[in-house]
N, C-alpha and C positions, 0 to 999 in steps of 0.2 A: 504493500500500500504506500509505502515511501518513498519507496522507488518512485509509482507511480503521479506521485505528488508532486517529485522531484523533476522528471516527466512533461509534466503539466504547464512547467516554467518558459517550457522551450519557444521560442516566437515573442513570449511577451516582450512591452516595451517597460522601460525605467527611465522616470529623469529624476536624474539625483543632482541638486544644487551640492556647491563645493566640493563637487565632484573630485579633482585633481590630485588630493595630496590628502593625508593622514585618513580619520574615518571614512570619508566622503569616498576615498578612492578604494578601501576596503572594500568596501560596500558592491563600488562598481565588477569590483574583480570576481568577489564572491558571487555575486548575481550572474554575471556573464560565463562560469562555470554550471552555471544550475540554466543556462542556456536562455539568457536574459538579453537583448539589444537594449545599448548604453545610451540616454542622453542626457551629458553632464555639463554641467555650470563649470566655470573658473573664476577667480579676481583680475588676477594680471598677468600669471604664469605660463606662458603661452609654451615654454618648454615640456612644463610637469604635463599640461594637458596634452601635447603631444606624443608624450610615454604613457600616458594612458591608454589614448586609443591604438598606438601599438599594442600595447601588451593585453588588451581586451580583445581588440582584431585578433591576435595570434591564437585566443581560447578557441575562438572563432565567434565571437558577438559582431554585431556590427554594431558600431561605435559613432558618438560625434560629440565636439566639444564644443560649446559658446560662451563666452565671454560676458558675464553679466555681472554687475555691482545689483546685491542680492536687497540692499539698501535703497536702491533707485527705482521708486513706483514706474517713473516716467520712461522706464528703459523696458518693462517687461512685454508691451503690445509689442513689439523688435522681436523679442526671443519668443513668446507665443507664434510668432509667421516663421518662425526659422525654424520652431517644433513642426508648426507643422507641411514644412514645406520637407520636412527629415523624412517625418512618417510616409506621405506619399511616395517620395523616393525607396519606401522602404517596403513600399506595398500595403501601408496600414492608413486608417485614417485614424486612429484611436490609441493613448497608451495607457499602460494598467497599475504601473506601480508608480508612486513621488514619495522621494526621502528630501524632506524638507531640513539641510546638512548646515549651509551654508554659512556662517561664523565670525563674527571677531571679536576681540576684546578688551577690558577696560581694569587697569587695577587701579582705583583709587578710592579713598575713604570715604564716607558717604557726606561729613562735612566738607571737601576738598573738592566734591562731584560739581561738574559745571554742567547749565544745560544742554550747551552742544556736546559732551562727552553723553551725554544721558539720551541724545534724540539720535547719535550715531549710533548705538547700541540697541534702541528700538527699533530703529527702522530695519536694522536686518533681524534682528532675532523675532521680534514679534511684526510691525507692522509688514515688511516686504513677504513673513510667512503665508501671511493675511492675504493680501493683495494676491500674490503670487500664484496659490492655491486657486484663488475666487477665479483667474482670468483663465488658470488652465484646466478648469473643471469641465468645460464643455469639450474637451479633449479627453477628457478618462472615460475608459471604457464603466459602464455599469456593472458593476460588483471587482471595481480595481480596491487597490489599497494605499494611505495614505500614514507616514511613518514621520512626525515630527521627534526631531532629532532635543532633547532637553537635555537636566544636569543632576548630577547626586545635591547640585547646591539648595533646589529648591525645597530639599529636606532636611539638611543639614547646612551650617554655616560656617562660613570662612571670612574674615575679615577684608574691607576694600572689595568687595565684588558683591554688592547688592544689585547695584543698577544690570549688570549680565542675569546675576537669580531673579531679579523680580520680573526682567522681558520673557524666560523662560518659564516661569509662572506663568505667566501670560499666555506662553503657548500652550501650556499645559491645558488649562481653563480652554480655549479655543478649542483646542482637539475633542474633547468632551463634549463641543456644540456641534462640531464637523460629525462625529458620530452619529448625533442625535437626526441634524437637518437634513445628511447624507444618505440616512437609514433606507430610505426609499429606493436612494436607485443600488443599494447594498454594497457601496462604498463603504469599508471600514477605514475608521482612523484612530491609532494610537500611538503612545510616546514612547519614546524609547531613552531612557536615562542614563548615561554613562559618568564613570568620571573623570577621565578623560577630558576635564571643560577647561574653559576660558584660552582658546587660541592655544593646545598645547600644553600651558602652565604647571599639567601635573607631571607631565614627561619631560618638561626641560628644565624643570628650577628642582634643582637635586632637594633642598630644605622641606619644600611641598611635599614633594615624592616622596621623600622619608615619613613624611606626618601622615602623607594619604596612605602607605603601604601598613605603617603602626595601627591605623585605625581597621585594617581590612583582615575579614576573618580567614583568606587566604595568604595572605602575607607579602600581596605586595602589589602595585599599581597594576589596572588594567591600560591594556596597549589596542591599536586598533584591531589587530588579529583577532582577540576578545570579542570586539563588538562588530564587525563586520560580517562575519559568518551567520550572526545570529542575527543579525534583523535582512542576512537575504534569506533564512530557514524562516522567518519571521512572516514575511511577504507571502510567501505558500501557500498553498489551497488547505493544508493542514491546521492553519492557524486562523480560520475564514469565522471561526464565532469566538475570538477575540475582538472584543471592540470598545472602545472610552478608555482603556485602559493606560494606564503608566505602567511600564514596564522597566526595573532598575537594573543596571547590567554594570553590578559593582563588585562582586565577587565577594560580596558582607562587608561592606564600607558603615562602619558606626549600628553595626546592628545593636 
């Protein structure tokens, strides 16, 4: 029956914002083995996005990367014609999976926070999620799946990063509605928690690392490997009466 699940994946489409590098590109890789065609986001790395779609090509996915500030409402009617002028290229008019990835972030105190530091942080975490979903919904097939990317922070806390936990809160609360309002055309959406957040921060500041890995009932930080495999087994036919849920992919982070 697994197999069969596994199967099932093969022809679908994906668009994963922040496709190119760290979970984003996990994701891509693990999907395009379970026989997923790739359409991914980048910021500005027009190299990493093109070792992408090589090495998704090579699985044998077919592949395409665009270029989009995930922040910028006014850029995404651009990337909606460029999906879908992909799909027809690709023989579909319709795709079935969005991992809502795309990322950055802000370490500052919450006395210290400024409001352009606070409305940079919204616009991609929560409002460009928003928008972004809303424009490519008449693009998802009926009964696809939708996977907002969130943070172990919106349950637990760490100092300097409210403004990053509270826009993922945010997602969180939205996903919950996406499920609800979606329910008809059997669009499932839920979240997926890692933590792995704020631009990298637990894998490249060794002090974190150490404090996230002490706090983890495994013993030690989760890496994208961790989380990428599991939200394309996630996306599955298997997983199809999942839905509103947050799902934490912490390996016992503060249980």
């Amino acid at each position: 029956m697994a197999n069969e699940n596994i199967g099932a994946m093969n022809g679908k489409v994906a668009i994963i914002t922040g496709g190119s590098r760290g979970l984003g590109r996990n994701t891509a890789v693990n999907l395009a083995r379970r026989g997923v065609n790739i359409i991914f986001t980048y910021h500005s790395n027009q190299a990493e996005a093109e070792s992408l779609v090589r090495e998704a090509e090579a699985i044998g996915a077919k592949t395409a990367g665009f270029r989009l500030d995930a922040g910028d409402t006014s850029s995404f009617d651009g990337f909606v014609a460029d999906v879908r002028k992909t799909l027809q290229k690709w023989g579909r008019d319709k795709f079935d999976y969005l991992v809502n990835n795309a990322g950055n972030s802000l370490h500052a105190g919450f006395e210290e926070t400024t409001e352009a530091q606070f409305d940079a942080i919204v616009s991609v975490h929560f409002k460009g999620v928003y928008f972004l979903t809303q424009k490519l919904l008449p693009l998802m097939n009926d009964g696809g799946r939708i996977v907002n990317i969130s943070s172990g922070l919106t349950r637990f806390t760490l100092p300097g990063i409210s403004t990053y936990a509270a826009a993922k809160g945010a997602v969180e609360v939205l996903t919950r509605y996406l499920a609800k309002e979606l329910g008809a055309r059997r669009i499932t959406a839920n979240t997926v928690a890692p933590t792995d957040f704020s631009g990298g921060m637990v894998r490249d500041n060794p002090e974190v690392n150490k404090r996230i890995a002490d706090m983890t009932a495994l013993g030690r930080v989760g890496v994208p490997d961790d989380v990428g495999p599991m939200i394309a087994a996630f996306l599955s036919e298997e997983n199809r009466w999942v839905n509103g849920q947050r799902i934490e992919v912490s390996g016992g982070t503060l249980l």
